[in-house]
C-alpha positions in Angstrom: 0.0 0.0 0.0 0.9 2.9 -0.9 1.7 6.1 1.6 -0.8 9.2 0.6 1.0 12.7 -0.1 -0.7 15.9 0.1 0.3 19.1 -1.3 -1.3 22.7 -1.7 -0.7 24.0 1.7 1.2 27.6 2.5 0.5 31.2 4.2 -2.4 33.1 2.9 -4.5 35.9 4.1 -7.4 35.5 6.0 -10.5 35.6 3.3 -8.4 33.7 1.0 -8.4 30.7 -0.6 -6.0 27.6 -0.8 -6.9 23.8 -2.5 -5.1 20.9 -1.3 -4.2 17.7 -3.0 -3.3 14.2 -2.2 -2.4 11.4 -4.3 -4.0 8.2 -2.7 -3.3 5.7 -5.0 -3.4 1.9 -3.4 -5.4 -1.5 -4.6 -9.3 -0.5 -3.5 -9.1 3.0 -4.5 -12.4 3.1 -6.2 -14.2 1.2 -3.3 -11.8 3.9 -0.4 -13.7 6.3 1.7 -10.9 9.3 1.9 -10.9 12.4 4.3 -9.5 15.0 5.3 -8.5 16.2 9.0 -6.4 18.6 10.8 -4.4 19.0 13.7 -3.5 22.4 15.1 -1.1 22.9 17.6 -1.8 21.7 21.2 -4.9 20.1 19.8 -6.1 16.6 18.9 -6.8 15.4 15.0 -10.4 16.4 14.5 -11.9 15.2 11.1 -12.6 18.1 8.6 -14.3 16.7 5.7 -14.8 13.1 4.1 -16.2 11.5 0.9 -17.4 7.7 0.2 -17.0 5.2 -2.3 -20.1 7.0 -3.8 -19.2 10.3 -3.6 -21.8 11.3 -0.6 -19.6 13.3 1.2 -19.8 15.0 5.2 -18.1 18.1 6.8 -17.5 19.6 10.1 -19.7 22.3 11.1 -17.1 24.6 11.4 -16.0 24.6 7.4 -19.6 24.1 6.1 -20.7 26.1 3.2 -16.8 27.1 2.9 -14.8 23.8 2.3 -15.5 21.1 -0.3 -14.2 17.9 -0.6 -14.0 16.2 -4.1 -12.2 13.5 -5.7 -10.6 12.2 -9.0 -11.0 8.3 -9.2 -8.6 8.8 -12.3 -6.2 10.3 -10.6 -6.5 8.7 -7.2 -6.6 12.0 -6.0 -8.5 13.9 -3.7 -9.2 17.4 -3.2 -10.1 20.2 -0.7 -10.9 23.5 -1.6 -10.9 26.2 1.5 -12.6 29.4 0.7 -13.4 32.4 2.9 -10.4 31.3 5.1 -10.1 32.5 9.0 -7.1 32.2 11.3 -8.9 29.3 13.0 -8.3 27.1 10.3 -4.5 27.6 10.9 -3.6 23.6 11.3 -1.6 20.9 9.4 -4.0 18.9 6.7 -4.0 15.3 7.4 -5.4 12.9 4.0 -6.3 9.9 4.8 -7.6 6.8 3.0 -9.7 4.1 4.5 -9.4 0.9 2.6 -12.6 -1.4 1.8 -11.0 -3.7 4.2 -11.0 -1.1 7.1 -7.1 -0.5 6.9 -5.9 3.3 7.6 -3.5 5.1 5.2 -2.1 8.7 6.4 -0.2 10.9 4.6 2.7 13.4 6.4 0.5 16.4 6.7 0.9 19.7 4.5 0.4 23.3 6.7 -2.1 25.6 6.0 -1.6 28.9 7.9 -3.9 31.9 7.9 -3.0 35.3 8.4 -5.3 37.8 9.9 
């Protein structure tokens, strides 16, 4: 199995926008749910947005109506865009893929910081 990468973080101003990536290429792809979570610092991993198998997809209260979550099954990619940023959302970006057998795949993280 194969690691997932993100990419797409960096510094922008608060109102901005940023879209990350992440490759998440392994054997069940098609059949993954993937996600996307972040960690700022002193705080626990809290889940930010996810998206099934079937593309039904779910977000935390606190990036609804601003984040969305989207994939590429040619690519093996997945996406989140982040519009209308705020300093909140300051955090690393965690991708993750969850294989149809219930296996975990994380990726390093990419930073995301907001300026206000």
């Amino acid at each position: 199995q194969v690691q997932p990468v993100e990419s797409g973080g960096g510094l922008v101003q608060a109102g901005g926008s940023l879209r990350l990536s992440c490759l998440a290429s392994g054997s069940g792809f098609l059949l993954s749910r993937l996600g996307w979570y972040r960690q700022a610092p002193g705080k626990q991993r809290d889940l930010v947005a996810e998206i099934t198998s079937g593309g039904s997809t779910n977000y935390a209260d606190s990036v609804k109506g601003r984040f969305t979550i989207s994939k590429d099954n040619a690519k093996s990619t997945v996406y989140l865009q982040m519009n209308s940023l705020k300093p909140e959302d300051t955090a690393v970006y965690f991708c993750n893929r969850r294989s149809p057998w219930g296996s975990d795949y994380w990726g390093k993280g990419t930073l995301v910081t907001v300026s206000s």
